[in-house]
C-alpha positions in Angstrom: 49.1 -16.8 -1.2 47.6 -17.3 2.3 43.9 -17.2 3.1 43.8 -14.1 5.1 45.2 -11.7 1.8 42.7 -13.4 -0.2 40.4 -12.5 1.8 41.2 -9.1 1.8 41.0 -8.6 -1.6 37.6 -10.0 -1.9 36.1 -8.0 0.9 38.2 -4.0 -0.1 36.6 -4.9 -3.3 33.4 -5.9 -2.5 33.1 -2.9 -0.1 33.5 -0.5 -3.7 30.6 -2.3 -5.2 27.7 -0.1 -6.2 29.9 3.2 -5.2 30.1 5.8 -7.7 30.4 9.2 -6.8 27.6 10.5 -4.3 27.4 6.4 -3.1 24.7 5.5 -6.0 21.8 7.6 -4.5 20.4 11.1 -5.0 20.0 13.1 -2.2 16.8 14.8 -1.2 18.5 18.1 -2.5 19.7 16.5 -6.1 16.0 16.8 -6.7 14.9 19.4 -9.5 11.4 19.7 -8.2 9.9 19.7 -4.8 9.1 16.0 -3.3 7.1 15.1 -0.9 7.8 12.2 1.7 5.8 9.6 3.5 7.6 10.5 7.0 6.0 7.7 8.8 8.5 7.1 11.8 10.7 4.3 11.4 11.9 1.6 14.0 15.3 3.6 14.0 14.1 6.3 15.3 14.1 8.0 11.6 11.6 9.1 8.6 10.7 7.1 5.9 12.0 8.7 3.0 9.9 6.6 0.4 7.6 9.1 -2.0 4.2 9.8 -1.0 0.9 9.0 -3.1 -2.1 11.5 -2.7 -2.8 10.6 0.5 0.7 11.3 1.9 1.8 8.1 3.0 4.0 5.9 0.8 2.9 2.3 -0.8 4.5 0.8 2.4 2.5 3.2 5.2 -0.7 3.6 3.1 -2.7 3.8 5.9 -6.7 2.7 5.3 -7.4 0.6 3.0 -9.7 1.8 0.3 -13.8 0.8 0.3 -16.3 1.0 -2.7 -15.7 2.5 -5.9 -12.6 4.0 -5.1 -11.2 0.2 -4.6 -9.4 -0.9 -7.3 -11.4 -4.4 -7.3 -14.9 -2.6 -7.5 -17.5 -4.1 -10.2 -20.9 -4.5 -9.9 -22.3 -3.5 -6.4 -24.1 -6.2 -6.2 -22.5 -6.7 -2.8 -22.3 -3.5 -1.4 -24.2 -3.1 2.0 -27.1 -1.0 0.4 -27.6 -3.9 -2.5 -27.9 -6.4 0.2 -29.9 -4.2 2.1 -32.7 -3.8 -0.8 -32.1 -7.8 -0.7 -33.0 -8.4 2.6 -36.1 -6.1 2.6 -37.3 -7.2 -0.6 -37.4 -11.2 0.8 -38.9 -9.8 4.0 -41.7 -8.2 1.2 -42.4 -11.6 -0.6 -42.7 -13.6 2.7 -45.1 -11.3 3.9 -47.2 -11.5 0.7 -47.0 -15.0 0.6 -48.3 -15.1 3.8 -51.3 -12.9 3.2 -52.0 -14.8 0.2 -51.9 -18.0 2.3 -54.7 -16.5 4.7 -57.1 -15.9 2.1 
């Protein structure tokens, strides 16, 4: 058996791998209910065709990232920009104090 039949077995039977009727995939229309798509253009010209989340891009094309409460990560606040606001005002406070205590 020579090198080139070889060969051509392995690849004709590599090339049916993962090929069942309709190619392994369901087509947009195999769908029983309506689905809505990311569509964020693709570098081939195309439409992603990943599934959207609420704010209608997929997991790959999420667009913004989210801020605040509505991030996952959220705690405590304690760093938020109005908690470190407060912070700052409420040093400038005490300095100020301390320095009208110092005068007297």
């Amino acid at each position: 058996m020579s090198m080139s039949t070889k060969a051509g077995k392995l690849s004709s039977a590599m090339s049916t791998v993962g090929r069942g009727v309709g190619g392994g995939r369901m087509e947009i229309e195999d769908y029983p209910i309506p689905r809505v798509y990311c569509g964020a253009k693709t570098r081939s010209a195309g439409r992603c065709h990943q599934p959207a989340m609420p704010n209608g891009k997929c997991r790959l094309h999420g667009g913004k990232s989210l801020a605040g409460k509505a991030h996952g990560r959220y705690r405590t606040g304690m760093f938020t920009r109005e908690a470190l606001a407060i912070r700052r005002e409420s040093r400038q406070l005490v300095k100020f104090a301390r320095a009208m205590l110092a005068d007297i």
